[in-house]
Predicted model as a PDB file, atoms N, CA, C, CB and O in Angstrom, pLDDT in the B-factor column:
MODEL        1                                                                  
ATOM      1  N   UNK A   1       0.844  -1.172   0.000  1.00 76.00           N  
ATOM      2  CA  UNK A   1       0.000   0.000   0.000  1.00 76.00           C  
ATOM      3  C   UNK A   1       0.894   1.242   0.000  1.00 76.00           C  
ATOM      4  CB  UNK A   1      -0.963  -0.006   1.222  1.00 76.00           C  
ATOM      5  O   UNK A   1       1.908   1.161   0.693  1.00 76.00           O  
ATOM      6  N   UNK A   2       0.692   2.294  -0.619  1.00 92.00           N  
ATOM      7  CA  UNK A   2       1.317   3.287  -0.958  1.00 92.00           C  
ATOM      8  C   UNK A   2       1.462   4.168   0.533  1.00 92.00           C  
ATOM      9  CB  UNK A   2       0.556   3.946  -2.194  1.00 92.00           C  
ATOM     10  O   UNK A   2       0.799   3.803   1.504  1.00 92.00           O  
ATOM     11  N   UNK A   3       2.260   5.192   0.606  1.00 94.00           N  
ATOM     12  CA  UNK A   3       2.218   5.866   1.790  1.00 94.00           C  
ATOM     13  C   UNK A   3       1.375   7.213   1.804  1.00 94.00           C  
ATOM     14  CB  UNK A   3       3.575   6.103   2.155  1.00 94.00           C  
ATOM     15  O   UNK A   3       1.041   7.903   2.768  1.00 94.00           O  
ATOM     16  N   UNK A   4       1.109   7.395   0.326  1.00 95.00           N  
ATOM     17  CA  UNK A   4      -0.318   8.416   0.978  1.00 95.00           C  
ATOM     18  C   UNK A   4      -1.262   8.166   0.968  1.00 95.00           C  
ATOM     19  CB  UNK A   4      -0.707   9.497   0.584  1.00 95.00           C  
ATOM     20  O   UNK A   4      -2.217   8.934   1.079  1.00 95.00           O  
ATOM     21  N   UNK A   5      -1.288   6.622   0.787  1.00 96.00           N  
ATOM     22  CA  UNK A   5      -3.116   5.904   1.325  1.00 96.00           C  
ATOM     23  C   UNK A   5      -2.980   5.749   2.431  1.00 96.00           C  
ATOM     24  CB  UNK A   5      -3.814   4.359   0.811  1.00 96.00           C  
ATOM     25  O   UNK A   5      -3.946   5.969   3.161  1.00 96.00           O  
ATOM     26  N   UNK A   6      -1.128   5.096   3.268  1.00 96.00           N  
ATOM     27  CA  UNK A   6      -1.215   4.789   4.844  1.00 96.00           C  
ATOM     28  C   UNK A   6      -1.250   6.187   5.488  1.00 96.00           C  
ATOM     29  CB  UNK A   6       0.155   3.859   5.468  1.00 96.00           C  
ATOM     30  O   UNK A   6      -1.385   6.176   6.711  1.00 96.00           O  
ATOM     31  N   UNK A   7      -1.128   7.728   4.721  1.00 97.00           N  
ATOM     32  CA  UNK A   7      -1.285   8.745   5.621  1.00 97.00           C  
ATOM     33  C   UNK A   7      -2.298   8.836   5.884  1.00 97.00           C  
ATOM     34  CB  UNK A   7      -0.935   9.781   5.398  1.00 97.00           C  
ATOM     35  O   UNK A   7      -2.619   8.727   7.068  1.00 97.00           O  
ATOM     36  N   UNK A   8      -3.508   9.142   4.622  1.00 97.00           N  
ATOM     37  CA  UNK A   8      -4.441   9.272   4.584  1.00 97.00           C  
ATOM     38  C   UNK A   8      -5.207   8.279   5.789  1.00 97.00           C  
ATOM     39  CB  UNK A   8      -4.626   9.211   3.314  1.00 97.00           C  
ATOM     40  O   UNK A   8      -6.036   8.780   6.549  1.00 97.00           O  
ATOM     41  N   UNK A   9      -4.891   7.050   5.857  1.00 96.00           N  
ATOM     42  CA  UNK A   9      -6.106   6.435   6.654  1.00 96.00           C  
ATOM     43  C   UNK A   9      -5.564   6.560   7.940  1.00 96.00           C  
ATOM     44  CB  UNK A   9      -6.571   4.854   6.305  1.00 96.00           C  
ATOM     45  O   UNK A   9      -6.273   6.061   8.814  1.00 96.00           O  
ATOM     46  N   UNK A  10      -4.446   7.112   8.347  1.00 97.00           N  
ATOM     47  CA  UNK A  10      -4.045   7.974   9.896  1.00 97.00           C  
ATOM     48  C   UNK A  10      -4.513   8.758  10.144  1.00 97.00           C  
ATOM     49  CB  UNK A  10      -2.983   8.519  10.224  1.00 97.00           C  
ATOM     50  O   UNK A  10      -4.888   8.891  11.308  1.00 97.00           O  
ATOM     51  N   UNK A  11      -4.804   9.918   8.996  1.00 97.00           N  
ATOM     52  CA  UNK A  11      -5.642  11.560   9.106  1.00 97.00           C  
ATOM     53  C   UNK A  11      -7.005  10.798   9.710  1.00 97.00           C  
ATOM     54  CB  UNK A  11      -6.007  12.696   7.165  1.00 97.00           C  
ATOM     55  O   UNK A  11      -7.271  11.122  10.868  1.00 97.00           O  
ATOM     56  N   UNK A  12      -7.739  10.009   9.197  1.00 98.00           N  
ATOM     57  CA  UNK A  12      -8.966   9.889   9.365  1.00 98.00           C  
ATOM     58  C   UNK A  12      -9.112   9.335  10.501  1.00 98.00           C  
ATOM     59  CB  UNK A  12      -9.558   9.322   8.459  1.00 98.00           C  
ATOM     60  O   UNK A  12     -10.080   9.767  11.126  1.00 98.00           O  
ATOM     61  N   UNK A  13      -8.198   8.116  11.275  1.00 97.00           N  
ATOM     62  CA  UNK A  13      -8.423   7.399  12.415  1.00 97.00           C  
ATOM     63  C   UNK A  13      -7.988   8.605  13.688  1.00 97.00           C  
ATOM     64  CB  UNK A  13      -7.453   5.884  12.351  1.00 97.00           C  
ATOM     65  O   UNK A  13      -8.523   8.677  14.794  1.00 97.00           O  
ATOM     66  N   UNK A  14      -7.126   9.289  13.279  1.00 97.00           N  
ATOM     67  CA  UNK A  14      -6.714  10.268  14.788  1.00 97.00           C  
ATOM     68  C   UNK A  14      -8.054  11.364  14.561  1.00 97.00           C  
ATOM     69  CB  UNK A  14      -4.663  11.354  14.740  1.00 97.00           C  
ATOM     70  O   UNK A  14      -8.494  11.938  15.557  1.00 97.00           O  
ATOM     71  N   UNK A  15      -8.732  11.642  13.072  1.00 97.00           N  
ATOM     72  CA  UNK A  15      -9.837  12.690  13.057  1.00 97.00           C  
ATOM     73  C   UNK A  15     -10.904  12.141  13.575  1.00 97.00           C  
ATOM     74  CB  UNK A  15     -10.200  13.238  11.764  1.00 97.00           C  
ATOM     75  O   UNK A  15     -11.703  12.920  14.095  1.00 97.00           O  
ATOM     76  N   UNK A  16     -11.187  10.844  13.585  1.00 98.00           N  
ATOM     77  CA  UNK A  16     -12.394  10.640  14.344  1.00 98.00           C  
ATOM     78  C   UNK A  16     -12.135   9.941  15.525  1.00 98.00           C  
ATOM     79  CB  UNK A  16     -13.389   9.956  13.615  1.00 98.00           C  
ATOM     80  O   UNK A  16     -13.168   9.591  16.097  1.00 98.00           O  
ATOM     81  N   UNK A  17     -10.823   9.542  16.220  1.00 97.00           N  
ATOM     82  CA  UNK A  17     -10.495   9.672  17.730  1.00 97.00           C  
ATOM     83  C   UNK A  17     -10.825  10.682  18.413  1.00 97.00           C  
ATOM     84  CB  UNK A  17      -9.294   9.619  18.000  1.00 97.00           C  
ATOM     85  O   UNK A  17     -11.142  10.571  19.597  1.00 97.00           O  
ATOM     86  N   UNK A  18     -10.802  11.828  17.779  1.00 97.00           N  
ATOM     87  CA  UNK A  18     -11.076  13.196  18.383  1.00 97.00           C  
ATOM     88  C   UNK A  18     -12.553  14.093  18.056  1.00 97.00           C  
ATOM     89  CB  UNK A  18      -9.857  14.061  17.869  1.00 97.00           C  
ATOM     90  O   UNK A  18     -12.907  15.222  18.397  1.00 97.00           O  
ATOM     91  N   UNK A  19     -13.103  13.200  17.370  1.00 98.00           N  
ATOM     92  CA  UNK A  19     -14.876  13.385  17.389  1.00 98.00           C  
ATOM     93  C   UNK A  19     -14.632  14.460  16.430  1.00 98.00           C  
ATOM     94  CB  UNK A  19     -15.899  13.896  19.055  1.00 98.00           C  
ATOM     95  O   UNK A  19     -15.472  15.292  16.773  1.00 98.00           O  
ATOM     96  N   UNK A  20     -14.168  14.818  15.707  1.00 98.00           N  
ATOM     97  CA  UNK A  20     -14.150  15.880  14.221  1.00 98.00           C  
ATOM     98  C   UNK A  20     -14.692  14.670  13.156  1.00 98.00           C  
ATOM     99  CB  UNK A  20     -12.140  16.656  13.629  1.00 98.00           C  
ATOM    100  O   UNK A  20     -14.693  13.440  13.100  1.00 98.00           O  
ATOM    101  N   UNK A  21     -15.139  15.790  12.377  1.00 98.00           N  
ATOM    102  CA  UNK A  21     -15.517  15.779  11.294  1.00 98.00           C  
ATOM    103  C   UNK A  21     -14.748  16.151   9.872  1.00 98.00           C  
ATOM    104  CB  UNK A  21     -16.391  16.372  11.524  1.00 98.00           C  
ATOM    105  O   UNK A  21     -13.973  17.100   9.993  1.00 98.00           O  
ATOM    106  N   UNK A  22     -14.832  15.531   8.458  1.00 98.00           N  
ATOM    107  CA  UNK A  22     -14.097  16.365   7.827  1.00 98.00           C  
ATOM    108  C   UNK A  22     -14.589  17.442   7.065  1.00 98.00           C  
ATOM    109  CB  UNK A  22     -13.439  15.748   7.180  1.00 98.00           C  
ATOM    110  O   UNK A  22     -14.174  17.823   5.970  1.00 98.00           O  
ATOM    111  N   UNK A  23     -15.827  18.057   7.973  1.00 98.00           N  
ATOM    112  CA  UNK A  23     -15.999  19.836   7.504  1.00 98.00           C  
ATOM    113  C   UNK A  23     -15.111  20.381   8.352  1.00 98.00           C  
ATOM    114  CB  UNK A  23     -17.606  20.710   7.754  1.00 98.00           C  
ATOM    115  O   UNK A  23     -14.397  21.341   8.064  1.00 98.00           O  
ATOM    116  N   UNK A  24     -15.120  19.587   9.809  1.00 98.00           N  
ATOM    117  CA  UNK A  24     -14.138  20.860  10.456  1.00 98.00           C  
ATOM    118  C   UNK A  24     -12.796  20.845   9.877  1.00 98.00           C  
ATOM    119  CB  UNK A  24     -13.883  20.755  12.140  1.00 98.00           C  
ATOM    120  O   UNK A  24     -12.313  21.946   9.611  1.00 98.00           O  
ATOM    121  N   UNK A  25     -11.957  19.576   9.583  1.00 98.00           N  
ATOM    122  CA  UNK A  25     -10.913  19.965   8.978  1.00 98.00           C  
ATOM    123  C   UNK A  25     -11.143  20.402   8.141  1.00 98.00           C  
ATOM    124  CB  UNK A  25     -10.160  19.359   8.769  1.00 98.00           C  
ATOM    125  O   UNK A  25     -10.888  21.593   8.317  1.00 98.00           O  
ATOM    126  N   UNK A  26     -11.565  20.237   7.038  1.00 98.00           N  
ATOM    127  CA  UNK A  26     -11.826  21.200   5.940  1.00 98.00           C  
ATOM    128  C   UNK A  26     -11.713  22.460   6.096  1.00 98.00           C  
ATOM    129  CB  UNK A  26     -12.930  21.114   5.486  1.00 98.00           C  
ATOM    130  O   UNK A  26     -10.819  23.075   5.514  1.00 98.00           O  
ATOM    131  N   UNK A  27     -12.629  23.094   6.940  1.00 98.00           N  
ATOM    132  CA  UNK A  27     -12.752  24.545   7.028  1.00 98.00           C  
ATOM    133  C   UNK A  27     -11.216  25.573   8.073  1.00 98.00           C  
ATOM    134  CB  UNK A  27     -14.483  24.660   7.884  1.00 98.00           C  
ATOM    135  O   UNK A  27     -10.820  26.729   8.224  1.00 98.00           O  
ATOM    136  N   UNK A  28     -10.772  23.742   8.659  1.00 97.00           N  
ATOM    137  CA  UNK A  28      -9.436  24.713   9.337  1.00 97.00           C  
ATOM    138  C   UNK A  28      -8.303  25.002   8.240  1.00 97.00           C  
ATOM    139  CB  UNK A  28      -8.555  23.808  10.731  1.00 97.00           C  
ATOM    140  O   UNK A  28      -7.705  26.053   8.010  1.00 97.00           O  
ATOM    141  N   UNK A  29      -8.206  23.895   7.708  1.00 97.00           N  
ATOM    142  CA  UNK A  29      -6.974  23.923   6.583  1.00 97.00           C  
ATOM    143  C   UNK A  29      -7.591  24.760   5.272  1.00 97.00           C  
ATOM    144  CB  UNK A  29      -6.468  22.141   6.041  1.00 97.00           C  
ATOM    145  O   UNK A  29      -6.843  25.021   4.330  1.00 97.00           O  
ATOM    146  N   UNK A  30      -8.585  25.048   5.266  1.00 97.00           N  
ATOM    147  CA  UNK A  30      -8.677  26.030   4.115  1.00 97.00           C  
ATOM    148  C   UNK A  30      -9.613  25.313   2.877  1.00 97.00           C  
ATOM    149  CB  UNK A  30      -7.035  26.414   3.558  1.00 97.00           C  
ATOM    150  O   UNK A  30     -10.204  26.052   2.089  1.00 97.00           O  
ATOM    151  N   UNK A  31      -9.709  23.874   2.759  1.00 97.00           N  
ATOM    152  CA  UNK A  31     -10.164  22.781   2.267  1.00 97.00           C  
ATOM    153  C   UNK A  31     -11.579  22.670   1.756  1.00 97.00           C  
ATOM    154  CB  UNK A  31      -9.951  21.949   3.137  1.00 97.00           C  
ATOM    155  O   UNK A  31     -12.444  23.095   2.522  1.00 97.00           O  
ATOM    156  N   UNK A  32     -12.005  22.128   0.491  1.00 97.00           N  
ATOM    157  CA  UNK A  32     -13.783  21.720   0.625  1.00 97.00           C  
ATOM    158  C   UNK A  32     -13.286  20.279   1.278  1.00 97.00           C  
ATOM    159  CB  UNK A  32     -15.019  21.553  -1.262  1.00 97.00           C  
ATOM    160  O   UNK A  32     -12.224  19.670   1.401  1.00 97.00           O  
ATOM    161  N   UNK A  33     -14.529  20.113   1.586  1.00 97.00           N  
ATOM    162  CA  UNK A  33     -15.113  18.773   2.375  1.00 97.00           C  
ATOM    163  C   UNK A  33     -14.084  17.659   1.383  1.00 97.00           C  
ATOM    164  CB  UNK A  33     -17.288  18.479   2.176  1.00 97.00           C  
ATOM    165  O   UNK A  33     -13.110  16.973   1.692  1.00 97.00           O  
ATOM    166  N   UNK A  34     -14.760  17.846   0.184  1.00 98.00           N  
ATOM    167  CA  UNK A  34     -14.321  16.690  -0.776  1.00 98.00           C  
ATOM    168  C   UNK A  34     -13.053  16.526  -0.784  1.00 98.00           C  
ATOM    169  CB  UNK A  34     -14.671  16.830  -2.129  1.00 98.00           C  
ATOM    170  O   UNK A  34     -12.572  15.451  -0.429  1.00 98.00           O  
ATOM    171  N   UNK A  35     -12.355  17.466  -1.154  1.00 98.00           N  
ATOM    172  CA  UNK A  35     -10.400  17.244  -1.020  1.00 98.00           C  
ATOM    173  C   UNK A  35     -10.140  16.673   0.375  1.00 98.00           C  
ATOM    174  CB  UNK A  35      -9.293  18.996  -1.083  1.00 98.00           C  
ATOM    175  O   UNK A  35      -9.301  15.778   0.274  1.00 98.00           O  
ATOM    176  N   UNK A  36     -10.552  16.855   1.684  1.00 98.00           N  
ATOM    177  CA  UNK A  36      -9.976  16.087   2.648  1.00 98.00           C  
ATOM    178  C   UNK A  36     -10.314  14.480   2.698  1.00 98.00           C  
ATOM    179  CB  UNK A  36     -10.345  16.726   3.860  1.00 98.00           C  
ATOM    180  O   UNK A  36      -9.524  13.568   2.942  1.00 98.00           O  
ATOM    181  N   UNK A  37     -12.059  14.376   2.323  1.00 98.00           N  
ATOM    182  CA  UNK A  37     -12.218  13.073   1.784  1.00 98.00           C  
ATOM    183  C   UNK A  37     -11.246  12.078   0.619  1.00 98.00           C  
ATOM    184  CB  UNK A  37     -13.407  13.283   1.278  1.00 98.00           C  
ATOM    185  O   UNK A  37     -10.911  10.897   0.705  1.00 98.00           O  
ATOM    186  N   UNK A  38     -11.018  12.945  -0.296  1.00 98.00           N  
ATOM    187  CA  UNK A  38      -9.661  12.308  -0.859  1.00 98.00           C  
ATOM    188  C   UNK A  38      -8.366  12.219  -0.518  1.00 98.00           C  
ATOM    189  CB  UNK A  38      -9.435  12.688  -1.774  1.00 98.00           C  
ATOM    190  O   UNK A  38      -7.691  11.240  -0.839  1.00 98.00           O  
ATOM    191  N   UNK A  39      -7.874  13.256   0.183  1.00 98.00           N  
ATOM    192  CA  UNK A  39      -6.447  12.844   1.542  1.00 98.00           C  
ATOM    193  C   UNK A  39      -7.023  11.828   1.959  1.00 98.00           C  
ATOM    194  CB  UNK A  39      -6.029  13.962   3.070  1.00 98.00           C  
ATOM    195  O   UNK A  39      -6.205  10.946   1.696  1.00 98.00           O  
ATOM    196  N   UNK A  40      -7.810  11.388   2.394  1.00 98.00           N  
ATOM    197  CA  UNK A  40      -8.173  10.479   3.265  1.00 98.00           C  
ATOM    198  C   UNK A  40      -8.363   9.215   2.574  1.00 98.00           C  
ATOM    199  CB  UNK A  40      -9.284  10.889   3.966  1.00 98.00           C  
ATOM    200  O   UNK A  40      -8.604   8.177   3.190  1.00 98.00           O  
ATOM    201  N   UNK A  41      -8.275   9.266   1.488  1.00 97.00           N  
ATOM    202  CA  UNK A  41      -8.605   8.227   0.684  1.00 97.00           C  
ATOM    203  C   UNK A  41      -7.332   7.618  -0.188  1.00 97.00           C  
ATOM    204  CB  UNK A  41      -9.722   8.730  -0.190  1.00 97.00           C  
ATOM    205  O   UNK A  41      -7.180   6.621  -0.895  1.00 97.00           O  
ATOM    206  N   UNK A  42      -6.468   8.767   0.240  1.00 96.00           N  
ATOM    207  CA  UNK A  42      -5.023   8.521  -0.998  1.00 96.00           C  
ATOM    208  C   UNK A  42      -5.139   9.073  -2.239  1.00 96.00           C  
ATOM    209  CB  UNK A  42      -4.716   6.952  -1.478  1.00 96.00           C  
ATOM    210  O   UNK A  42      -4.295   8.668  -3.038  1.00 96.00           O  
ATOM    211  N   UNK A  43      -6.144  10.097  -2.766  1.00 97.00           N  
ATOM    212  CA  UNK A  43      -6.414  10.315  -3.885  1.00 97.00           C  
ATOM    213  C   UNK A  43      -5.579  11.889  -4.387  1.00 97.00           C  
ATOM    214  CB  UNK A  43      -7.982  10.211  -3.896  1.00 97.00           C  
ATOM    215  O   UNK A  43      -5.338  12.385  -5.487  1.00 97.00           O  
ATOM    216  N   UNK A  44      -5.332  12.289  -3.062  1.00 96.00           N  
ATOM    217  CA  UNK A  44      -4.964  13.402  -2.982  1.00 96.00           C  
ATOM    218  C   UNK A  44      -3.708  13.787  -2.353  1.00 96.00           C  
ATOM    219  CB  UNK A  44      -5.824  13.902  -2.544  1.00 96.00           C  
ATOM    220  O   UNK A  44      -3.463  12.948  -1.486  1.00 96.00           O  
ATOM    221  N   UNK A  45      -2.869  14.616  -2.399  1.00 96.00           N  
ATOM    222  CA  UNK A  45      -1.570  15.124  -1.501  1.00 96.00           C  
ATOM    223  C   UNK A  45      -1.570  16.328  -0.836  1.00 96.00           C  
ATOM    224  CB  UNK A  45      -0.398  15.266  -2.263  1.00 96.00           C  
ATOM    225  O   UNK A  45      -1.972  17.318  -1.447  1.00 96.00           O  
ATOM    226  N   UNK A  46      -1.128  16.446   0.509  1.00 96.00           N  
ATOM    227  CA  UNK A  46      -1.083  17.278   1.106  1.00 96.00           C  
ATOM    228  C   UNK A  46      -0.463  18.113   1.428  1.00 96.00           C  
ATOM    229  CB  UNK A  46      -1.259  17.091   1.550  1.00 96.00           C  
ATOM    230  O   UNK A  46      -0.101  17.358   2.330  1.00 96.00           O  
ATOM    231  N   UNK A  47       0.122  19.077   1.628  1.00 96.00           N  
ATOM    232  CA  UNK A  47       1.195  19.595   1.294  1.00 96.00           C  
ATOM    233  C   UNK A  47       2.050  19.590   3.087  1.00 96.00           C  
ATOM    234  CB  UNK A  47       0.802  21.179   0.396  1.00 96.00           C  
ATOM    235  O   UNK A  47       1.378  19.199   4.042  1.00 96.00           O  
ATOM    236  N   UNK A  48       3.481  20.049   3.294  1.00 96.00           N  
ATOM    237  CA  UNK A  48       3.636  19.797   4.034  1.00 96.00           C  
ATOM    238  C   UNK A  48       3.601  20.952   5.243  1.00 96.00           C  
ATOM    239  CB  UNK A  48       4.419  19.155   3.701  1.00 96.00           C  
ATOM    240  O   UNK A  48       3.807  20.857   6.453  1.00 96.00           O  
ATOM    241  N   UNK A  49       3.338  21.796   4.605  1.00 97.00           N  
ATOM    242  CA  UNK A  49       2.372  23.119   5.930  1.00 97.00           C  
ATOM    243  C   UNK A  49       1.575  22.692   6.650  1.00 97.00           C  
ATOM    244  CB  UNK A  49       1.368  24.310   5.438  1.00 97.00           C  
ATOM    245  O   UNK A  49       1.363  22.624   7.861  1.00 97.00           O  
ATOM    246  N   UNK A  50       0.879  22.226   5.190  1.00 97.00           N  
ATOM    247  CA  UNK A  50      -0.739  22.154   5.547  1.00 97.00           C  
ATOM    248  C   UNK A  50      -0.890  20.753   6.564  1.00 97.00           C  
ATOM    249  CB  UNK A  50      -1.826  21.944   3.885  1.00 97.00           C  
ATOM    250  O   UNK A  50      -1.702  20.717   7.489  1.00 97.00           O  
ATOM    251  N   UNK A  51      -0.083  19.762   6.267  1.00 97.00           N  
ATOM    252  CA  UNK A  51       0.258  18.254   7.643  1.00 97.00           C  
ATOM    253  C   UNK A  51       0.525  19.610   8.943  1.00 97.00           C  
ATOM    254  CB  UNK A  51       2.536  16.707   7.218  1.00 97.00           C  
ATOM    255  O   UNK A  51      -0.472  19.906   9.601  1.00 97.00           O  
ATOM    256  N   UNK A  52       1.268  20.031   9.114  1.00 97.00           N  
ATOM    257  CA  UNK A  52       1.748  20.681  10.488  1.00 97.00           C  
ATOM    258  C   UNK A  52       0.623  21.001  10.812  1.00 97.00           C  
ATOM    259  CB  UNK A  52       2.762  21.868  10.577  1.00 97.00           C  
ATOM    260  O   UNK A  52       0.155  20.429  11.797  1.00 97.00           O  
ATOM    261  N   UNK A  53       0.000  21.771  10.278  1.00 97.00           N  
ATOM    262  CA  UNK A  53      -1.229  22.497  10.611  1.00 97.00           C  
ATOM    263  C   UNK A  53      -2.153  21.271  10.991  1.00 97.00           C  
ATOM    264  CB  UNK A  53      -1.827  23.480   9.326  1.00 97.00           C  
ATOM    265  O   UNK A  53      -2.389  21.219  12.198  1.00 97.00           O  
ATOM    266  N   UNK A  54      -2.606  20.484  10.389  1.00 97.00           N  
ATOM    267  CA  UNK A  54      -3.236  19.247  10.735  1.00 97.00           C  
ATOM    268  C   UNK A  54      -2.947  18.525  11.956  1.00 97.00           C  
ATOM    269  CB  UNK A  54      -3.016  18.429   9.797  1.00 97.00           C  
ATOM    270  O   UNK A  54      -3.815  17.942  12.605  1.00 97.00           O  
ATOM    271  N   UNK A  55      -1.568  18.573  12.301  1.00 97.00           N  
ATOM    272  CA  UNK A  55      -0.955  17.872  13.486  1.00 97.00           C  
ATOM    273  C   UNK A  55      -0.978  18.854  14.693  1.00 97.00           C  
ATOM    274  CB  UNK A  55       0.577  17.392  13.165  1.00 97.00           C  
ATOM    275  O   UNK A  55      -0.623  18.425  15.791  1.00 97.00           O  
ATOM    276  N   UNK A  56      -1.410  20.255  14.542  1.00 97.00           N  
ATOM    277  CA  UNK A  56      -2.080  20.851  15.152  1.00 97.00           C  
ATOM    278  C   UNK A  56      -3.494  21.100  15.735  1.00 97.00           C  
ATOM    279  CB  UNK A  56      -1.808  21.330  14.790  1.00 97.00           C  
ATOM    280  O   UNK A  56      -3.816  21.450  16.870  1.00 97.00           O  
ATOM    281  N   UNK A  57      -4.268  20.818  14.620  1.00 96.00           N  
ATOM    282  CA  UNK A  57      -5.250  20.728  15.055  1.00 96.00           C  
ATOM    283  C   UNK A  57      -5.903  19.049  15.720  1.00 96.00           C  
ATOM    284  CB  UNK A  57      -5.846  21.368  14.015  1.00 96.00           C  
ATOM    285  O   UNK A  57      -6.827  19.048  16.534  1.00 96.00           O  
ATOM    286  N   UNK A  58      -5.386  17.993  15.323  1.00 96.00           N  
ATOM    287  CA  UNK A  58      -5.503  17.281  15.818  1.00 96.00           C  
ATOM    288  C   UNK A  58      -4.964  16.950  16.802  1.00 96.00           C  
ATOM    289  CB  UNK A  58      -5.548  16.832  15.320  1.00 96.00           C  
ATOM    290  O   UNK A  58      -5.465  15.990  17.388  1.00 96.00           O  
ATOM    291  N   UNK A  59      -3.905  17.503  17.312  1.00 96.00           N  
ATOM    292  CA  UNK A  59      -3.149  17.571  18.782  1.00 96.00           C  
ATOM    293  C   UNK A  59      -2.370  16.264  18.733  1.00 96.00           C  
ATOM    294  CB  UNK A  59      -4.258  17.627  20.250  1.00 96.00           C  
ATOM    295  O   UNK A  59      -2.350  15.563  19.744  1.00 96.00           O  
ATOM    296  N   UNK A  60      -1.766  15.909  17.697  1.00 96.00           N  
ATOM    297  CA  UNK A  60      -0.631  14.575  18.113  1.00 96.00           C  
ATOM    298  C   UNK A  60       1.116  15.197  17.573  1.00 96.00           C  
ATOM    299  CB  UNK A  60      -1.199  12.701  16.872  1.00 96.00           C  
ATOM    300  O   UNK A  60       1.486  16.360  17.411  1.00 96.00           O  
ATOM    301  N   UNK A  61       1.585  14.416  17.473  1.00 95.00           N  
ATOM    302  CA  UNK A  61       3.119  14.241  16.895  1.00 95.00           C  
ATOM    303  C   UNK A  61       3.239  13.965  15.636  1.00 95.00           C  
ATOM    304  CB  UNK A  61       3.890  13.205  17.483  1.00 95.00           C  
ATOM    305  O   UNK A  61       2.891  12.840  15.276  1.00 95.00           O  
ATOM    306  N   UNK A  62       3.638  14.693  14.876  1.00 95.00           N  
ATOM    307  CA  UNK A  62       4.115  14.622  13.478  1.00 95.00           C  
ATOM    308  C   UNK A  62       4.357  13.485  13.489  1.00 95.00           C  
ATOM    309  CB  UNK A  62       5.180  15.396  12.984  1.00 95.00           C  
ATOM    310  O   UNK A  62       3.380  12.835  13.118  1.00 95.00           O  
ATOM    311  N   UNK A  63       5.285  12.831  13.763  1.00 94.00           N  
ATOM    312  CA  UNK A  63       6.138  11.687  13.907  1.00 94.00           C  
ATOM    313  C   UNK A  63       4.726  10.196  13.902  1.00 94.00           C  
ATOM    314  CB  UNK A  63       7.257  11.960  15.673  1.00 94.00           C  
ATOM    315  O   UNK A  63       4.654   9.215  13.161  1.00 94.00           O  
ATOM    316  N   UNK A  64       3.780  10.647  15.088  1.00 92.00           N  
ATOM    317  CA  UNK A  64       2.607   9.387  15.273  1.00 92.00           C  
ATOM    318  C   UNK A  64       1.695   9.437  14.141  1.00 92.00           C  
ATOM    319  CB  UNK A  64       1.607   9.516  16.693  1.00 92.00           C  
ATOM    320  O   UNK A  64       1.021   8.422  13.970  1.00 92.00           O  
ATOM    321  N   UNK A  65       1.489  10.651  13.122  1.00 91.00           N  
ATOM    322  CA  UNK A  65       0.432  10.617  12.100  1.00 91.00           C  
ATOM    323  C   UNK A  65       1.551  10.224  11.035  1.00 91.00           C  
ATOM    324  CB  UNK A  65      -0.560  12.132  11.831  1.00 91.00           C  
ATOM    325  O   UNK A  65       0.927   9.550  10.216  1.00 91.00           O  
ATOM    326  N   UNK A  66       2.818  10.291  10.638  1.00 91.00           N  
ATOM    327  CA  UNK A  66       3.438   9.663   9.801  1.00 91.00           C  
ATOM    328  C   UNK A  66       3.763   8.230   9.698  1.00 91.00           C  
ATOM    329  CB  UNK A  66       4.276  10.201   9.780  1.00 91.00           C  
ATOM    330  O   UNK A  66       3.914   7.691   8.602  1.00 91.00           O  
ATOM    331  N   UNK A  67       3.908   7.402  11.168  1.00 89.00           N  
ATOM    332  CA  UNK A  67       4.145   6.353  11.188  1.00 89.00           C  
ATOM    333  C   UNK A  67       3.188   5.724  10.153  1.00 89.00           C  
ATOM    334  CB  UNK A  67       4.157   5.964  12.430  1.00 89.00           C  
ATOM    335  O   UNK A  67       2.169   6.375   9.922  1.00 89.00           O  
ATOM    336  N   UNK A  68       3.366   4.520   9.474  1.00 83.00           N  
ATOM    337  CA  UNK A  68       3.125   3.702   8.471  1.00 83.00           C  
ATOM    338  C   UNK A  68       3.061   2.093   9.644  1.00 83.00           C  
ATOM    339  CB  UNK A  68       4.524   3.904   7.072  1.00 83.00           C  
ATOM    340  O   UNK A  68       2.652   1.128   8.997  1.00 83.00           O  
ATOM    341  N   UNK A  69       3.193   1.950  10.251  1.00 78.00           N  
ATOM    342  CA  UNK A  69       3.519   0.198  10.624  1.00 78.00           C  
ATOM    343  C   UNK A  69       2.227   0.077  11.455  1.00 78.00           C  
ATOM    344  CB  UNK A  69       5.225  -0.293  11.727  1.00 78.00           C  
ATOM    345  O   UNK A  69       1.933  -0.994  11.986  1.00 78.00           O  
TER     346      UNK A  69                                                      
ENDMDL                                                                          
END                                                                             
């Protein structure tokens, strides 16, 4: 499996550990609904601001939303 399908399905498991939605990310990162649905899906790339910012708003470690294993 590629590593921006294993990011993608990290964005989504730490986004709904934390009871968000992906309008709210959406609307933090600047995003429609649909483009985070495709990060989330691997369809899409994220840039690497826009991860920090994500690892902000979701409150973990760069390092724990990158892990792959």
């Amino acid at each position: 499996m590629s590593r921006v399908k294993l990011l993608g399905q990290n964005i989504k498991k730490y986004r709904e550990e934390k009871g968000l939605r992906q309008i709210d990310i959406a609307v933090a990162l600047g995003f429609s609904e649909e483009y985070v649905c495709r990060i989330e899906r691997g369809q899409k790339y994220i840039s690497l601001r826009k991860l920090f910012q994500l690892t902000d708003i979701l409150q973990i470690d760069f390092n724990k939303l990158t892990n792959f294993r």
